[in-house]
N, C-alpha and C positions, 0 to 999 in steps of 0.2 A: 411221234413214236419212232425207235429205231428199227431198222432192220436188221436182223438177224438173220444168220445161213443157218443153213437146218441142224449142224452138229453143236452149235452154239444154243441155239434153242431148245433141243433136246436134252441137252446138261443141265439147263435151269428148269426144265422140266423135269425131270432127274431128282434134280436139290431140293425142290419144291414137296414134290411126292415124298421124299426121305422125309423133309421135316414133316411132314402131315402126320405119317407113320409116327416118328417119335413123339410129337404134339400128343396124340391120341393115345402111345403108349405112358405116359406122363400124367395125363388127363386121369387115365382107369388108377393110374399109380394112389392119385392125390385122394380120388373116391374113395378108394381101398379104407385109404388111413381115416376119412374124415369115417364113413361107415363104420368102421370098427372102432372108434371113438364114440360114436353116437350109441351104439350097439351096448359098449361098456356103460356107458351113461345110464343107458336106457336097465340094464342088465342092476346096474347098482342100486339105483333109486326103487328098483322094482323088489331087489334083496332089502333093502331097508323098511320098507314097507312090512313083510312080513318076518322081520327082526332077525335078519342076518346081515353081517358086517360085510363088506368086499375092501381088498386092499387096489390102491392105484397103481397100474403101471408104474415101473421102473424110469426114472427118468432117463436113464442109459439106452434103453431100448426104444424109448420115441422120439432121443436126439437123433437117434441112429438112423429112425426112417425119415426125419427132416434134412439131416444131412447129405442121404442118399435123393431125397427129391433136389435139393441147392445142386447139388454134379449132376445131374441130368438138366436142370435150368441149364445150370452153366456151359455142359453140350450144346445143348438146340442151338444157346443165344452164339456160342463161337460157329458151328453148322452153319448160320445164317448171315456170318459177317466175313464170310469167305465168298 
């Protein structure tokens, strides 16, 4: 194991807690989108049932929130290779 002085150690402790932070901001991100997918799922199958049509999301609008999850990937993973 190395040793470390305390201002060195407290920086990785620092970077650590930051990524925890984003990890977990990311985390609630991904729920959000899976939830509200399952929610439409759930919402459509339930309109069908008693004979109403729903239309699907926009593919424009769900690249959008995967796209915006890959740049927050791509954050942490650079955050963490620093």
């Amino acid at each position: 194991m190395s040793n470390y002085d305390g201002s060195e150690l407290l920086k990785k402790v620092e970077r650590y807690e930051a990524a925890v932070k984003e990890l977990e901001g990311a985390h609630e991100d991904v729920k959000d989108v899976l939830i509200e997918a399952i929610l439409f799922d759930r919402w459509q199958m339930l309109g069908t049932q008693l004979g109403f049509t729903a239309e699907a999301p926009r593919k424009e609008e769900s690249n959008g929130d995967l796209a915006q999850l890959n740049q927050q990937i791509s954050a942490m993973s650079d955050a963490w290779s620093r």
